[in-house]
C-alpha positions in Angstrom: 9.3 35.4 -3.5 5.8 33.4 -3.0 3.8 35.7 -1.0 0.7 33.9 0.6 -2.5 36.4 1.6 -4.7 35.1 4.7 -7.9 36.8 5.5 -8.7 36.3 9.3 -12.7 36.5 8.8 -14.7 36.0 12.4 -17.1 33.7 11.0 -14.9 31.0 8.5 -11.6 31.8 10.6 -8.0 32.1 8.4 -9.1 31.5 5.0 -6.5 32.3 1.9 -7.5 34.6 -0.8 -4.0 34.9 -2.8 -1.1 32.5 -3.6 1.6 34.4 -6.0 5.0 35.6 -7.0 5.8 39.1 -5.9 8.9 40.8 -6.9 11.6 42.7 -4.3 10.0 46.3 -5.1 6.3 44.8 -4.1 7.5 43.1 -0.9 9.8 45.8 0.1 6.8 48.7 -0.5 5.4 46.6 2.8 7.2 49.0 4.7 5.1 52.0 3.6 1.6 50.9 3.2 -0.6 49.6 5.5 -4.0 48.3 3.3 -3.7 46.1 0.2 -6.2 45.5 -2.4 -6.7 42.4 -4.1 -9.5 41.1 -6.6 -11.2 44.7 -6.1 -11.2 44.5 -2.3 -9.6 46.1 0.2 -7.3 44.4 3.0 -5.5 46.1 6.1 -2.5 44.2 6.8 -1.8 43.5 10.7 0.8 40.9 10.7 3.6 39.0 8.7 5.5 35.7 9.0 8.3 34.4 7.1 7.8 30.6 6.3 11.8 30.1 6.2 11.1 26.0 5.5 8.1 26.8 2.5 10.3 29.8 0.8 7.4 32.4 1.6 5.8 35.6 3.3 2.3 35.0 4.4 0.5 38.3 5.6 -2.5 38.0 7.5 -5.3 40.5 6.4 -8.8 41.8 7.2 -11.8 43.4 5.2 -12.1 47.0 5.1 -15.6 48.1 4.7 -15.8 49.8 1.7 -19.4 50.5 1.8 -20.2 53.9 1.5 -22.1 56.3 4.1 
């Protein structure tokens, strides 16, 4: 399935960081995990919506800080 990643970002509002094919083992691990990371960053996932008429799952996302203390 097509899975779409949207980063809600205070400043530039939803903007998309990801477009891509994810198997039934990836999609079906989003009952266990709560961050993601993509491109070397790290994402905590709040929300998802299935987009029945485009064929995808589109997870909204925000930044962790990963900067370190």
């Amino acid at each position: 399935m097509r899975v779409i990643l949207l980063v809600k970002d205070p400043e530039q509002g939803l903007r998309q960081i990801d477009d891509r094919e994810w198997d039934s083992t990836m999609i079906a691990s989003l009952e266990h995990v709560n961050y993601l990371t993509v491109h070397g960053e790290e994402y905590q996932t709040l929300e998802g919506k299935l987009n029945v008429d485009a064929g995808q799952l589109e997870l909204l996302l925000v930044k962790m800080n990963n900067k370190t203390l």
